[in-house]
N, C-alpha and C positions, 0 to 999 in steps of 0.2 A: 932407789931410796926405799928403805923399809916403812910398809905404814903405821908405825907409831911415829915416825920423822912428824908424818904429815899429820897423825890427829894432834900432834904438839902445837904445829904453825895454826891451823883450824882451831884448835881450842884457844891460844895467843890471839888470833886476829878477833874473833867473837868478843874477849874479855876487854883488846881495846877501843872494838866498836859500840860494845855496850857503854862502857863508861865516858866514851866521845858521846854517844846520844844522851847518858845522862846529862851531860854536862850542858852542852846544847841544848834540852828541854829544860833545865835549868835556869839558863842567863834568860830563854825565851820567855819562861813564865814568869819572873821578875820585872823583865822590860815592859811586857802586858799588864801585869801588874801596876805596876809603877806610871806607864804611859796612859795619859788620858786624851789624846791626840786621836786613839782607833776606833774612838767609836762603837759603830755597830759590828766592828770585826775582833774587838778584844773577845768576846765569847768564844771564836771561831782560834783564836792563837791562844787562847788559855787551854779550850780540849785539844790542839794540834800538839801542846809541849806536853800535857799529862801524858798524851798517848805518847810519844817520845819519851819521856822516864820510866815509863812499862815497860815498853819493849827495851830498852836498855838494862831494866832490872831483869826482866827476863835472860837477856844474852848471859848477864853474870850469871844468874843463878843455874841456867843449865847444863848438864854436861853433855858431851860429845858423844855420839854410841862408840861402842868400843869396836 
């Protein structure tokens, strides 16, 4: 298999694991949000999901080396 095959699949799977974390950091910072049940751990899941849509926004935004 030539490697451009493979930076295809590599550049695909980043772009749907970026936007799977975004998505996930997402519903997570809503629920934290929204849930007043966590207490002293809502601080701890609100930084957990921002850092989770970074790194997600990151996977999008980068490219692959050639």
């Amino acid at each position: 298999m030539s490697d451009e095959g493979d930076t295809f699949w590599v550049s695909l799977a980043e772009k749907v694991f970026g936007l799977l974390l975004i998505v996930i950091g997402a519903v997570m910072l809503y629920f934290t949000a929204t849930t007043s049940g966590l207490g002293a751990f809502s601080v701890f899941f609100g930084v957990v999901s921002v850092i989770m849509i970074i790194i997600g926004l990151f996977l999008l935004l980068v490219k692959p080396p050639e």
